[in-house]
C-alpha positions in Angstrom: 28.1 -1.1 20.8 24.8 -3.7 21.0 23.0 -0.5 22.2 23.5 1.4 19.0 22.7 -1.6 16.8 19.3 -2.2 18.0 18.8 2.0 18.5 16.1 2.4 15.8 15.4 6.0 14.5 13.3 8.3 11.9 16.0 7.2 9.2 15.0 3.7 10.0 11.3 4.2 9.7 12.0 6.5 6.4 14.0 3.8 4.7 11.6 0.8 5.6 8.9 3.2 4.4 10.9 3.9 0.9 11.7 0.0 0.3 7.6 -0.3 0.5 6.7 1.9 -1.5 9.3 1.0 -4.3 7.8 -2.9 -4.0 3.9 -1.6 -4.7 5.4 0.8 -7.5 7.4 -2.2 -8.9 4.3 -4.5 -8.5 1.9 -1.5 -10.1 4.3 -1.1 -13.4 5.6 -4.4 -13.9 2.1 -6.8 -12.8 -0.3 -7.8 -15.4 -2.9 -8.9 -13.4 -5.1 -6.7 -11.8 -5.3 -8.3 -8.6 -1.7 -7.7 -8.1 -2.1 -4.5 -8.7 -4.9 -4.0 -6.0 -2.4 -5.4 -4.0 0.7 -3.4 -4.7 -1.7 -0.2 -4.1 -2.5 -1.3 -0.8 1.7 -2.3 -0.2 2.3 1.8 -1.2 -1.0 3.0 1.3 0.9 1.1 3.7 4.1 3.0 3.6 2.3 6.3 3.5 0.7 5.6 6.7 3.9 4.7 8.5 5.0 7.7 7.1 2.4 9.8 9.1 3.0 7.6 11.7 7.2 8.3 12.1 6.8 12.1 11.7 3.6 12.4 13.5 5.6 10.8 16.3 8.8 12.6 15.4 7.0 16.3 15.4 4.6 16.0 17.9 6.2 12.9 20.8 3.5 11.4 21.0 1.4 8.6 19.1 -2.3 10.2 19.1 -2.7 12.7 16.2 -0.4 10.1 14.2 -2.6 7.0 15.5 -6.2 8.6 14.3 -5.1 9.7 11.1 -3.5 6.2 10.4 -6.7 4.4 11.8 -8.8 6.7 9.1 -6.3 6.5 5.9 -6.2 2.4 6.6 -10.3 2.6 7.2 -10.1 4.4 4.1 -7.6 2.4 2.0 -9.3 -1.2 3.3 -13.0 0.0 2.1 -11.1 0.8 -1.5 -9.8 -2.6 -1.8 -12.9 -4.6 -0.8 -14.8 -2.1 -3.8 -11.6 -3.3 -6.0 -12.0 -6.6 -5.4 -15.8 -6.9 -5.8 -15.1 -4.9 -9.5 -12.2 -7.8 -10.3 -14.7 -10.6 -9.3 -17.5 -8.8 -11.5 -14.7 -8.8 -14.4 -13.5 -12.2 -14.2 -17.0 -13.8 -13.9 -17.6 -11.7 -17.0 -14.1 -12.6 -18.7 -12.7 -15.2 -16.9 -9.3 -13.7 -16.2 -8.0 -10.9 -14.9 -5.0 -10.3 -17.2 -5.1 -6.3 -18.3 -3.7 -7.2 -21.5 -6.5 -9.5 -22.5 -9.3 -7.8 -21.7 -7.6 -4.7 -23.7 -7.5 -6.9 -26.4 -11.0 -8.4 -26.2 -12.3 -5.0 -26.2 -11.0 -4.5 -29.3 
């Protein structure tokens, strides 16, 4: 019985993956301010890289193929958020906030 609890599979991995991904999207539609939003991006790249890490271990038994791809897309998605964040600190020194509805409306 404890065997099966603790027996953790591709459904397992897939779910965990799903409730990620539905946090960032939530954070991306419902968050105002843009740093969030950075933020919930990088929550969703996270989930897409355990993805190709459950079915590049679930197709192939073994880590590697998964392993460099994930090192590459998390290279990848790290080097996007430092640009992100150096573009929100150029905007708030310009506008001191980062709320997207104000600076839609000072544009105006």
């Amino acid at each position: 019985m404890i065997n099966n609890i603790f027996n953790i599979g591709l459904m397992h991995y897939l779910i965990l993956s799903l409730i990620l991904f539905s946090i960032g999207l939530f954070g991306v539609l419902i968050s105002r301010n843009l740093l969030r939003i950075v933020m919930s991006i990088f929550v969703i790249t996270i989930s897409v890289v355990i993805n190709f890490l459950v079915f590049g271990c679930y197709c192939d038994s073994s880590l590697d193929n998964a392993n460099i791809i994930s090192i590459f897309v998390l290279l990848i998605t790290t080097l996007q958020t430092i640009i992100a964040v150096v573009i929100l600190y150029k905007i708030y020194k310009t506008n001191e906030f980062l709320d997207s509805e104000k600076i839609k409306d000072k544009e105006n």
